[in-house]
C-alpha positions as CSV (number, residue, x, y, z in Angstrom):
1,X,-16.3,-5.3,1.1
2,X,-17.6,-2.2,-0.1
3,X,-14.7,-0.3,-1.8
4,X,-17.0,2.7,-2.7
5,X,-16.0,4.9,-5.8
6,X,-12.3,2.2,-5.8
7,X,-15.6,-0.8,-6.8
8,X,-14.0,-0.3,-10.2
9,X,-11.1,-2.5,-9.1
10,X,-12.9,-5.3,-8.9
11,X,-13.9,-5.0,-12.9
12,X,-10.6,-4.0,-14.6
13,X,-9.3,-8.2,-14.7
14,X,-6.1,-9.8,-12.9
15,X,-5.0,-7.3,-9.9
16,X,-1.2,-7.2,-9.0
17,X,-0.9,-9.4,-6.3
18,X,0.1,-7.2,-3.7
19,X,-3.2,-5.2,-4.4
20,X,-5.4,-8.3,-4.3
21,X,-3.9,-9.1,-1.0
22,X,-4.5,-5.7,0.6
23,X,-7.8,-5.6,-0.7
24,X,-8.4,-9.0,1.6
25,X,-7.7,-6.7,4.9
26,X,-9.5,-4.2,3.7
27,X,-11.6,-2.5,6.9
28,X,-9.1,-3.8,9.4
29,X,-9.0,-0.7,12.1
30,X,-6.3,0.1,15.4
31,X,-8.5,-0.3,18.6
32,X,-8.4,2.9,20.5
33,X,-6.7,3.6,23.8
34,X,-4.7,0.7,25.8
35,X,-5.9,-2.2,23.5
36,X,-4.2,-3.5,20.2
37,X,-6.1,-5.5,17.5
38,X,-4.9,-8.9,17.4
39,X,-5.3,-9.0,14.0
40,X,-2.6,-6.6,13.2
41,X,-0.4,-8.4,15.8
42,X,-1.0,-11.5,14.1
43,X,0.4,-9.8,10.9
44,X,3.6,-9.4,13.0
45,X,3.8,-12.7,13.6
46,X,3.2,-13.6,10.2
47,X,6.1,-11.7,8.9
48,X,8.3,-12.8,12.0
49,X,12.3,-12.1,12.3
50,X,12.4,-9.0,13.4
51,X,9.1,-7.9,13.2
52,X,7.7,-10.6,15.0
53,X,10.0,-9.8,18.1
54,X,9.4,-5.7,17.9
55,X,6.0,-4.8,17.2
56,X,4.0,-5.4,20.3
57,X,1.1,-3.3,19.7
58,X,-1.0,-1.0,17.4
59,X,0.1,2.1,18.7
60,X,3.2,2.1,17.0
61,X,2.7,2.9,13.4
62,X,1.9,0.3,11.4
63,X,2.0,1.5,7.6
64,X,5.3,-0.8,7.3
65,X,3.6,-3.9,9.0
66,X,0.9,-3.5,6.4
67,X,3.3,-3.5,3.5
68,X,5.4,-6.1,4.8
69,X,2.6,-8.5,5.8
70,X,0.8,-7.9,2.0
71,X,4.5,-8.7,0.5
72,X,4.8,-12.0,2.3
73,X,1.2,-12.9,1.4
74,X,2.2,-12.3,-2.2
75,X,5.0,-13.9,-1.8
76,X,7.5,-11.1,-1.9
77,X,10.3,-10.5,0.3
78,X,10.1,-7.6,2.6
79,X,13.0,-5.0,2.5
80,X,15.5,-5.3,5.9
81,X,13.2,-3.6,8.5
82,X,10.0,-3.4,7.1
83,X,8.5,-1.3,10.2
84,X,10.5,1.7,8.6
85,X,8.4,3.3,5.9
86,X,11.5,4.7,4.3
87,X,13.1,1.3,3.9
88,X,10.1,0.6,1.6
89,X,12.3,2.5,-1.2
90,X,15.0,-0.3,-1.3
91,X,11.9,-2.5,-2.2
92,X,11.6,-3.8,-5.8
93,X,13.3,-1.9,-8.8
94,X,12.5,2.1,-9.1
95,X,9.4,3.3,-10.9
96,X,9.4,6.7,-12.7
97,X,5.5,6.3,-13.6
98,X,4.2,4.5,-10.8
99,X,1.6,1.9,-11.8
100,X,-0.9,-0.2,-10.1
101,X,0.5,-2.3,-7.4
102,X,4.0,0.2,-7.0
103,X,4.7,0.6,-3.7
104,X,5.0,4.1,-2.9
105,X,6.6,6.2,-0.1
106,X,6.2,9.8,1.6
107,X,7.6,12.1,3.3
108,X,5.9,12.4,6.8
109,X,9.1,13.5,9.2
110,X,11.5,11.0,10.0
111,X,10.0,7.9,9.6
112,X,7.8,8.4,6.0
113,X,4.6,6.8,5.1
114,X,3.8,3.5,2.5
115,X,1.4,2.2,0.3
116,X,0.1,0.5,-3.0
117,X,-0.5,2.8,-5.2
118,X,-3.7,2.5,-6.9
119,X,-4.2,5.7,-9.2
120,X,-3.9,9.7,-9.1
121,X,-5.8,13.0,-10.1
122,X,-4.4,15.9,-11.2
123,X,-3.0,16.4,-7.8
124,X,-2.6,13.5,-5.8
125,X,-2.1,9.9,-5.4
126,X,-4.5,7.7,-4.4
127,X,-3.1,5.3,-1.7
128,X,-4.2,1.8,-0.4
129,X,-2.5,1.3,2.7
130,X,-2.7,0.5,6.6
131,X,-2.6,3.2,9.4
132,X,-4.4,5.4,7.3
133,X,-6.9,7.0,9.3
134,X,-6.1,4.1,11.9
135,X,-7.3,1.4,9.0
136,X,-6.4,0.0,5.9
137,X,-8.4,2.2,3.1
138,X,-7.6,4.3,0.4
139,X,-6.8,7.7,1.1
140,X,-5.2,10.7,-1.4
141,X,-1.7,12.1,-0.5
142,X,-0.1,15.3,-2.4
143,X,2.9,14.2,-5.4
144,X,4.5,16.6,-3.9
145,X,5.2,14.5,-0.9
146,X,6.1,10.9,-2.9
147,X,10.2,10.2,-2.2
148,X,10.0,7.1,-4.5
149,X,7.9,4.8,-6.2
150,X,8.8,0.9,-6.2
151,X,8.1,-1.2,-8.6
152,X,7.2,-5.0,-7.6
153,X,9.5,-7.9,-9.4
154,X,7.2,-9.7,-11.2
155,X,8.0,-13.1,-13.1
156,X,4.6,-12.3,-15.4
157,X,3.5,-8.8,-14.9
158,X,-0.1,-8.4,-15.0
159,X,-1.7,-5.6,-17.8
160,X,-3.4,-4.0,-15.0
161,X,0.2,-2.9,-13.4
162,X,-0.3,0.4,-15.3
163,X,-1.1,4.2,-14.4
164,X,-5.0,5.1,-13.9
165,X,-6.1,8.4,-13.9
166,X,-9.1,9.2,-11.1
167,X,-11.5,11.8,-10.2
168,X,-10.8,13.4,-7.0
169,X,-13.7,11.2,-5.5
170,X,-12.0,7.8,-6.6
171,X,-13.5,6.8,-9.5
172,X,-12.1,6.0,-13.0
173,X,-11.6,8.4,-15.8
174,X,-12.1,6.5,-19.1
175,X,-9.8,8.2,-20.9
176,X,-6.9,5.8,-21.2
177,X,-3.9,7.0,-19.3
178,X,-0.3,7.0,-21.4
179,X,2.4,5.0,-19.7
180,X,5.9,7.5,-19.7
């Protein structure tokens, strides 16, 4: 997997385990027109209930999937329907500072957008997610937009679930970042 300027997550130690299990499906794409990748249906399934009864192809945005399948693999409970981006913020406890790992939603009309979030420039955050150019990748999306920032519970919360401060091009800053 080539993470481009991100590679330096793969240096900084123990990830948070929602970020080392979106990392794992990193690349995975829609397939255009009348098809669905089986891959993201097989998420569905692998978050079942609701989910597993409702999303029946990769047309319908699948941000929430994403999240909800990376929670389960990290073996965190989903929020009550996960398809909703906006549900994402009764997720976890809130998170004034978001750090490494927080989930994080926008604003994006009536149904929001989700993701890990993974660092921020001066005027963005940068965003690991699915449905994000129709594939999981990191892509930047204006503070300006953020309606909340969810921390993970953790029972040991790992040092790198802090802030980090990026160019606008992804790559670290190494000036150290001060938690608020």
């Amino acid at each position: 997997m080539d993470l481009g300027n991100y590679s330096w997550l793969t240096t900084i130690g123990t990830l948070p385990r929602m970020v080392s299990e979106a990392l794992k499906i990193w690349g995975v794409e829609e397939k255009p027109g009348d098809q669905s990748n089986p891959v993201i249906l097989e998420w569905a399934q692998k978050v079942g209930g609701d989910v597993a009864r409702d999303y029946k192809t990769d047309e319908t945005p699948w941000c929430g999937l994403t999240m909800a399948y990376v929670a389960k693999q990290a073996g965190k409970t989903p929020p009550s329907k996960p398809l909703w981006a906006r549900n994402w913020e009764y997720f976890g406890k809130d998170s004034k500072q978001p750090d490494l790992g927080d989930i994080i939603v926008f604003e994006r009309g009536m149904k929001g957008h989700v993701g890990l979030y993974i660092g921020e420039d001066d005027t963005h955050l940068h965003i690991l997610g699915g449905n994000q150019g129709d594939r999981v990748c990191i892509q930047r999306y204006g503070n300006s937009r953020k309606l909340a920032a969810q921390k993970p519970l953790y029972m040991s919360e790992p040092a790198t679930a802090r802030p980090f401060f990026l160019h606008v091009d992804g790559s670290l800053i190494s000036r150290p970042f001060a938690k608020v």
